[in-house]
C-alpha positions in Angstrom: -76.1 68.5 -56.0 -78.4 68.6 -58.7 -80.4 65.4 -60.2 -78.5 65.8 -63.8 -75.6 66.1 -61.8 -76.0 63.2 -59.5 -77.2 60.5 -62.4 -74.1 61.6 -64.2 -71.4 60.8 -61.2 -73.3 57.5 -60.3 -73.5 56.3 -64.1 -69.7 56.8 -63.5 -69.0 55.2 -60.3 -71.1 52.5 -61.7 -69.0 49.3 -62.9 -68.6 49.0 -66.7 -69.8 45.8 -68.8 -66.4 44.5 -70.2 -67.2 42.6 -73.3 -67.7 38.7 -72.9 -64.7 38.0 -75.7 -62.0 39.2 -73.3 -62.8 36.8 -70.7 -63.1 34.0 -73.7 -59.5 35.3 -74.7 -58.1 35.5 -71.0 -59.8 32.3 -70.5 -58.7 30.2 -73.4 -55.2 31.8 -73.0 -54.9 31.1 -69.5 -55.6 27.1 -70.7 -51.8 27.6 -71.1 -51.5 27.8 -67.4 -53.3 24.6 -66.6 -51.3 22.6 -68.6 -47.8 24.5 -66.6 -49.8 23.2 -63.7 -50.5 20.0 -64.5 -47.6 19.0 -66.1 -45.0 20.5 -63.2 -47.1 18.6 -60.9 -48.0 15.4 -62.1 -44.4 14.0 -61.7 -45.2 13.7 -57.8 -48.2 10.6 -58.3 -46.1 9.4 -61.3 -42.5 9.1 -60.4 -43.8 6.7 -57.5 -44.5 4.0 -60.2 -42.1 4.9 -62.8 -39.6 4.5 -60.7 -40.4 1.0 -61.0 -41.5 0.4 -64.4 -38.1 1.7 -65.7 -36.2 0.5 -63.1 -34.7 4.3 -62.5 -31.4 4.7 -60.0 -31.9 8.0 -57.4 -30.0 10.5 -59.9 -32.4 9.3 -62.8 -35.5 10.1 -61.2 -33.4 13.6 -60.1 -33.1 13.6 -63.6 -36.4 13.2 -64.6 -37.8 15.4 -62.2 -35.3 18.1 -62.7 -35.5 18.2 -67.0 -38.8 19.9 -67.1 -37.3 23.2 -65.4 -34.3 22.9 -67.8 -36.7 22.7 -70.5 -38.9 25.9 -69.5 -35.8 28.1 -68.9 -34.8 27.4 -72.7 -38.2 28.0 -73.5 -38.8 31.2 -71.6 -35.4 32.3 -73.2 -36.4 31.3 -77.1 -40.4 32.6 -76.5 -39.4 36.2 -76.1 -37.9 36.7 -79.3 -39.7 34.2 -81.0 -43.0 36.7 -79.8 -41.4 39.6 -81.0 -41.0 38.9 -84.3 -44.0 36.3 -85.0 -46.8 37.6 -82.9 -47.7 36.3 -79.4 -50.8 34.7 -80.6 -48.7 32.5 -82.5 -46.2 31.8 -80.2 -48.9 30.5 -78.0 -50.2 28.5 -80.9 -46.8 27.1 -81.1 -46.7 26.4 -77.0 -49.9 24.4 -77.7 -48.7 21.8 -80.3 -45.0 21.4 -77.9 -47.3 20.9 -74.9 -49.1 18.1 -76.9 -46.1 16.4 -78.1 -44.2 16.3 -75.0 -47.1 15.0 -73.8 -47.5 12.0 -76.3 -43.7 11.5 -76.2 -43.8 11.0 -72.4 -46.9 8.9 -72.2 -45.6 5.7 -74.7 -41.8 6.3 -73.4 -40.3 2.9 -74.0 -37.0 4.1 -72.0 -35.6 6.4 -69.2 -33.8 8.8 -72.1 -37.2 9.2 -74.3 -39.1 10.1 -70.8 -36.4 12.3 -70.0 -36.4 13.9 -74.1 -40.1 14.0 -73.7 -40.1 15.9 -70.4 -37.4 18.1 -71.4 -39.8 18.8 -74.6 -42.4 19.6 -71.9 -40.2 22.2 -70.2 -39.9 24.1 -73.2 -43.9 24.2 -73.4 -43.8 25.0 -70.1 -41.2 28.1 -70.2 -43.0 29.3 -73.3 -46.5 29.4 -72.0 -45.5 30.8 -68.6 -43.5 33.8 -70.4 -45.8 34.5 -73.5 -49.2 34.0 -71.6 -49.2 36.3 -69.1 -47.9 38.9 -71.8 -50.8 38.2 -74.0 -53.5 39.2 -71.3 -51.9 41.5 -70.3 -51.9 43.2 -74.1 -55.5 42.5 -74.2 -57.1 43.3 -71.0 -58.7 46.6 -70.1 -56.6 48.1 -67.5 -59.9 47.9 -64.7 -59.7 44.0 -65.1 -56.0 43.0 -66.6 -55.2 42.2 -62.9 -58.0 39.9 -62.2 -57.4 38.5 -65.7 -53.8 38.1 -65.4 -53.8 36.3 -62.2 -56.1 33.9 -63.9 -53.4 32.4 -65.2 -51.8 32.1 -62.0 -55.4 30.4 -60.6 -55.4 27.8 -63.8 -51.9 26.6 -62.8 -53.0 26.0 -59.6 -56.0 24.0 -60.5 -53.5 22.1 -62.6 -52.0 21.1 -59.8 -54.7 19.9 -58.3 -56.1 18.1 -60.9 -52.6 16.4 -61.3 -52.4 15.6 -57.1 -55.6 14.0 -57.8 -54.9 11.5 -61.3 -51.9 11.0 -59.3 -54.3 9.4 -56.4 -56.8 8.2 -58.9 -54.5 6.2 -61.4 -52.3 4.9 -58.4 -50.5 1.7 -59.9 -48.0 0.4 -62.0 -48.4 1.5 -65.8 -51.2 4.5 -64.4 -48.3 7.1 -65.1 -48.6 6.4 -68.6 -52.1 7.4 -68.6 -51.3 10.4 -66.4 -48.9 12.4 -68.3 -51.3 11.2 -71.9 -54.3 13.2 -70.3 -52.7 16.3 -71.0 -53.1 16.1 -74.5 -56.7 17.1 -74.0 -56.5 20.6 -72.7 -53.3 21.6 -75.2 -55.7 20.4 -78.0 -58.6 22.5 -76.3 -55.8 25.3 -76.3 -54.6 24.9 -79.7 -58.2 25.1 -81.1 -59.4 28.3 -78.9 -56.3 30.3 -80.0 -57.0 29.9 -83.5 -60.0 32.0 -83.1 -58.6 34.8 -80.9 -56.4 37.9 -81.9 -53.6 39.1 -81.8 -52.3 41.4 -79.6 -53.5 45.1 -80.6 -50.4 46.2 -78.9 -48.0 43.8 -81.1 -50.0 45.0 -84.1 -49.5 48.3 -83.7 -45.4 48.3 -82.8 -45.7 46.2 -86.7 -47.8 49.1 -88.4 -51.4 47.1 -88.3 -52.9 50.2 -86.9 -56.3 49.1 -89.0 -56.1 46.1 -87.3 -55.5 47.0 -84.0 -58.1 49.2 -83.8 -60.7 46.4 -85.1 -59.3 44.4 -82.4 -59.7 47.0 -79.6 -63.5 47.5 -80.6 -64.1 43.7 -79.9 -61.9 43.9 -76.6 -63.3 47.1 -75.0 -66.5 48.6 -73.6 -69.3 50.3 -76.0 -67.8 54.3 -75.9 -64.4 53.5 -75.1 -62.0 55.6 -76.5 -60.4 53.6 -79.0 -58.7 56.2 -81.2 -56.8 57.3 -77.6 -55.7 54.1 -76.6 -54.6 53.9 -80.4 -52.4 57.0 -80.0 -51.1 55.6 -76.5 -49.8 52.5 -77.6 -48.4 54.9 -80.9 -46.3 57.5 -78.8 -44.7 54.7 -76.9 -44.0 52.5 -80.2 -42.4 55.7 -81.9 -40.6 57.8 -78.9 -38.5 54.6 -78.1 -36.1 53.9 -81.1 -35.6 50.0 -82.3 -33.7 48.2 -79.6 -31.6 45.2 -79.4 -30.7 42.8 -76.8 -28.3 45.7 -75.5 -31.3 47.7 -74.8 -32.2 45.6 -71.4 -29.1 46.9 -69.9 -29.6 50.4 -70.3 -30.2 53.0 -67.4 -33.8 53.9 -68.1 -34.8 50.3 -67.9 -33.1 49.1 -64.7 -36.0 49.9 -62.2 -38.7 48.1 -64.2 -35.8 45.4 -64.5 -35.0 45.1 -61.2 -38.2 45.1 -60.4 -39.4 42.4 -62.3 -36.4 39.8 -61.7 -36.3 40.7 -57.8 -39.9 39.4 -57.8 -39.3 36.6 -60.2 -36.1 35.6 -57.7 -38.4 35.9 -54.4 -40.7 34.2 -56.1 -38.8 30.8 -55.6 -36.5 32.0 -52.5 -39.7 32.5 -49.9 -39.6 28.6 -50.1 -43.0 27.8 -52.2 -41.5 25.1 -54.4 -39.3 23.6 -51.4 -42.8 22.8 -49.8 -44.8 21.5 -53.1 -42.0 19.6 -53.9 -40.9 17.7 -50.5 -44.0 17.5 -48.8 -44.0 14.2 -48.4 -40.7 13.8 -47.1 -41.8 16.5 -44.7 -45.1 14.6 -43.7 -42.9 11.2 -43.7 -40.5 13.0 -40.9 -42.8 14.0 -38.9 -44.1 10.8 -38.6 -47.4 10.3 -41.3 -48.2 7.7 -43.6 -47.6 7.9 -47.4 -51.5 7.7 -47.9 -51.4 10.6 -45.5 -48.8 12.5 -47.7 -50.6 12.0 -51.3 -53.9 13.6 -49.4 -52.0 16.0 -47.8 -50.9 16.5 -51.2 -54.3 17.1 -52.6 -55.0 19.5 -49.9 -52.0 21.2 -50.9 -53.5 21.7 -54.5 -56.8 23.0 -53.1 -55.0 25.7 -50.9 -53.1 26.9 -54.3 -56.6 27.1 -56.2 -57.9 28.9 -53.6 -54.9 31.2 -53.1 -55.5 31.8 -56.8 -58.9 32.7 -56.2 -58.1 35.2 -53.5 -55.2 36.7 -55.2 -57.4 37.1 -58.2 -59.7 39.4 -55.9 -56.9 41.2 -54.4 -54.6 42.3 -56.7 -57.2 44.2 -58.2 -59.2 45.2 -55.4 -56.5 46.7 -52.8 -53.6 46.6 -55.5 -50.4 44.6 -56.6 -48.2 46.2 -53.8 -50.2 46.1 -51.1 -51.2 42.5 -51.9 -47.7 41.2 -51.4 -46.8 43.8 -48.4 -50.0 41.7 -46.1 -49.3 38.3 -47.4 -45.7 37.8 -47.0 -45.1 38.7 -43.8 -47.7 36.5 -42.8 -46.3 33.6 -45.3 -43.0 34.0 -43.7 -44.6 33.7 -40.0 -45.8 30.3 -41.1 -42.9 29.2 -42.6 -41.3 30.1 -39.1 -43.9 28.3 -37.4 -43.1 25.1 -39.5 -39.4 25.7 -38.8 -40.2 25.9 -35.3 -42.8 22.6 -35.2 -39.6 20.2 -36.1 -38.4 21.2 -32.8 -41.1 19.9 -30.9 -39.8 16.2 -30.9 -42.2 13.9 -29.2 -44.9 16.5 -28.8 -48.5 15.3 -29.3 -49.2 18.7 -30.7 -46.4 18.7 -33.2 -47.8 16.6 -36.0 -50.9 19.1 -36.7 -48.8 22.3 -35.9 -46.9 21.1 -38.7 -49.8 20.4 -41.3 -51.7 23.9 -40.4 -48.6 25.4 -40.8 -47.8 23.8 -44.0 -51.3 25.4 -45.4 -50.8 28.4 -43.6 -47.7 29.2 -46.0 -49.3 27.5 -49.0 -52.3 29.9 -48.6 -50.5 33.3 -47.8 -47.3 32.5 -50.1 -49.5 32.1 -52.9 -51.8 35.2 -52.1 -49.4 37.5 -51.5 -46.2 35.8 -54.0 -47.5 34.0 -56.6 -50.5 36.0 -57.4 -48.6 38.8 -58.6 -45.3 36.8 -60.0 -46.9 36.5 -63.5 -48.4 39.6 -63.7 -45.5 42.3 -63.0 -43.3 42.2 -65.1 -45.3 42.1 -68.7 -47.0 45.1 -66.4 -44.2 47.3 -65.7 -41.7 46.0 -68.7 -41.6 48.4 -71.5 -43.1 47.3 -74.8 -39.9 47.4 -77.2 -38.0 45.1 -75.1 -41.2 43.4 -73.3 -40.6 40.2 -75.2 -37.0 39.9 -74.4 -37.0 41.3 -71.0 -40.2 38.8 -70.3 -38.3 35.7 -71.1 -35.3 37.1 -68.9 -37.6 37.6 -65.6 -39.5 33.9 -66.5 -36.0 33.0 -66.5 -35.4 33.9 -63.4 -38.3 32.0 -62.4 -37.2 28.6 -63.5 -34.0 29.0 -63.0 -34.0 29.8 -58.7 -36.8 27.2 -59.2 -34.3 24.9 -60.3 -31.6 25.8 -57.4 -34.7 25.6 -55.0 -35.6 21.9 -56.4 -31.6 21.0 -56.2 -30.8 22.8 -52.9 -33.8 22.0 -50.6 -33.2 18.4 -49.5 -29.3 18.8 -49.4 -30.1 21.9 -47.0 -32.1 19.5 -44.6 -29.4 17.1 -44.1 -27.0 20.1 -43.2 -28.7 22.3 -41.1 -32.0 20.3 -40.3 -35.4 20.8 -40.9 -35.9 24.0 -38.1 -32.6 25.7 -40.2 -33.6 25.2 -43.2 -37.6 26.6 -42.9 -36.1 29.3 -40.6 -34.0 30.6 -43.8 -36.5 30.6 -46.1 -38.5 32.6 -42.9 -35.4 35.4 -43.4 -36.1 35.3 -47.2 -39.6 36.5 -46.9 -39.0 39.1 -44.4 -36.3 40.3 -46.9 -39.1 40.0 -49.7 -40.8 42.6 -47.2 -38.0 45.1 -47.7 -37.8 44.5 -51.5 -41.4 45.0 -52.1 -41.1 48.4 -49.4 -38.1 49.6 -51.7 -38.8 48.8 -54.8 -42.2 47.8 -56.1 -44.3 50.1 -57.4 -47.9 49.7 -57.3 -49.2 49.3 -60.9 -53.1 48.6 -60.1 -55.4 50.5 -62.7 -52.1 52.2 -64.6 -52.4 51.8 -68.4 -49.5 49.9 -69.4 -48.2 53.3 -71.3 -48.4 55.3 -68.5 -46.4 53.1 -66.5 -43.9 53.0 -69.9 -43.8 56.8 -69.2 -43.2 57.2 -65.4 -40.4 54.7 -65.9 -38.7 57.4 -68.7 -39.4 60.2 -66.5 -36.7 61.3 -64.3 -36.6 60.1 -60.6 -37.9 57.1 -58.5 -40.2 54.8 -60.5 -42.4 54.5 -57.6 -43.0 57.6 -56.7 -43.9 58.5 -60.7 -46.1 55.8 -61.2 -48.0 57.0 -58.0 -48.8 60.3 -59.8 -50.8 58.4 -62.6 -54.6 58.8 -61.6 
């Protein structure tokens, strides 16, 4: 090999410098994510106190708990259009001043039915910035980084649920849950601010003719000597080979692999059990014999596992790949979750009570590597771009809503099959998440997102045509 020659193959092997205003736009964006986090989590500190305060019966503090996840399913539903025909820069925008507002409303409640408008106000922040977020990286992002990017949203709503575990601990006392769910004002107003000085979506702008536009974007989003003018004509072919499409369109043949694909994550995403565990924990730590001061640090330890599941996921999405990510995690997410199942049957064993916590973060840890890594960053991945909007807010809602049968579900579950049952099912959900992920799931890992739009039009398995992309 010549000199000439071997300068040129290790200038290209060599990593490229992304430009620092995507990772201000992915950062900023993902701010979207912390409040999700935060506000999903914060009920746990505060509904100890509330409770009080407002005097709330056991079905109004389901109530309360339960409105936010009503809330985000209308959201991601009304998001995905609303980003289709406004932009999803604005639609974030919008998420920003909702989150702030909820916020506020929730904070001075006077009664249980303005907490419980407030939170439901909340939700709707929370559906829209969990659907339009993810898709707005993703539309930004080089494909070399848009993993890593993407699953920084994933990362901030984990640190928001730390950060909430810990006011939680922090403002412990009557009236401190007024103060908890106020703080959140802060980071929607950072949010609201940031957006106003990022762009829009170069792949928005071109489906609405701002070709111009797009372009200017792309050269602030992209390396010095990308190609601009190709990824231009990409994100053209795709915009004019697929004809306008209504909400008909997300039930047609060519779409049902990148459909299924998306919801069957979205519905796994819950099912494996990850929301039964943040949400009872204490309950699980009280049974097994701990103190509640026990339970809200066990708590926080369960919002530093998530960060740093975020962390790792954020590595390896991108460095071994979507696919592979969740075929090495899961199974060993659903070992621990047998584990767990298997420590409630060690009654009166000295051993039991920290099998059950290592357990416990065991499946925290490889749940949220291997599951909740890569639930936010498939489907605005592999959805096309005519119906990604729509088909988005269909796959979010899919989130929330076996979220909401999770949270509803769980507790009744443990009174009629017990504790070992009920972690041994969700053990046989992850093992079928295994097959799903084998069958169906391509991997999408350095694809641009129009050659992932083509393999899913040509004929045959998506999988196998999204593997020839190189």
């Amino acid at each position: 090999m010549s000199e000439d020659t071997a300068v040129a193959v290790a200038a290209e092997r060599a990593p490229v410098r992304q430009p620092a205003q995507v990772y201000a736009v992915a950062a900023v964006s993902a701010l979207g994510g912390l409040l999700f986090g935060y506000d999903t989590g914060i009920i746990s500190g505060a509904l100890l106190y509330l409770r009080e305060d407002l005097q709330l019966s056991s079905r109004e503090q389901e109530i309360v708990v339960g409105v936010i996840l009503v809330g985000a399913m209308i959201g991601a539903l009304v998001s995905g259009s609303l980003a289709g025909r406004h932009g999803r820069r604005r639609v974030v925008l919008w998420v920003a001043v909702v989150f702030a507002a909820g916020a506020l409303g929730a904070a001075v409640a006077p009664d249980t039915a303005t907490l419980v408008a407030a939170r439901l106000v909340l939700g709707l922040a929370v559906g829209g910035a969990s659907n339009m977020v993810p898709v707005y990286i993703a539309e930004v992002a080089p494909p070399a980084i848009r993993g890593r990017l993407m699953v920084l949203f994933q990362l901030m709503v984990a640190i928001g649920q730390l950060i909430a575990y810990l006011c939680g601990w922090l403002l412990a006392g009557s009236g401190g849950w007024r103060v908890m769910f106020g703080l959140a004002v802060v980071p929607a107003a950072v949010l609201l601010i940031g957006m106003t000085r990022l762009p829009e979506s170069p792949r928005w702008l071109v489906e609405q003719g701002h070709t111009a536009a797009a372009r200017s974007v792309l050269r602030r989003l992209r390396p010095a000597g990308a190609d601009i003018d190709d990824e231009i004509a990409g994100i053209g072919e795709v915009v004019k080979s697929i004809p306008r499409q209504d909400s008909r369109a997300l039930w047609q043949p060519w779409l049902r692999p990148a459909l299924v694909v998306a919801l069957g994550v979205a519905a796994f995403s819950q099912l494996t059990g990850i929301n039964a565990i943040v949400y009872y924990a204490p309950t699980i730590l009280a049974d097994a014999g701990f103190g509640k001061s026990v339970a809200l640090i066990t708590g926080i330890g369960i919002g530093a596992m998530l960060v740093v599941a975020g962390i790792t996921g954020a590595i390896a999405v991108d460095a071994i790949g979507r696919r592979r990510t969740m075929l090495w995690f899961i199974p060993l997410s659903g070992l621990a979750m047998a584990v767990l199942g298997g420590a409630f049957l060690m009654e009166g064993s000295a051993a039991q009570h920290w099998v059950v916590i290592i357990a416990l973060f065991a499946y925290i840890l490889f749940n949220g590597i291997g599951m909740q890594s890569v639930v936010w960053l498939i489907a605005p991945e592999i959805l096309p771009l005519r119906v990604r909007g729509p088909a988005t807010s269909l796959a979010t809602l899919t989130v929330w809503g076996f979220d909401l049968l999770i949270a509803v579900t769980a507790l009744s579950a443990i009174n009629a099959v017990g504790r070992s049952g009920t972690f041994f099912a969700y053990a046989a959900l992850n093992v079928l998440c295994v097959v799903f992920v084998l069958w169906k799931v391509p991997e999408t890992r350095n694809r641009r997102l129009e050659d992932i739009e083509r393999a899913l039009h040509a004929p045959g398995s998506l999988r196998r045509n999204l593997s020839t992309y190189r």
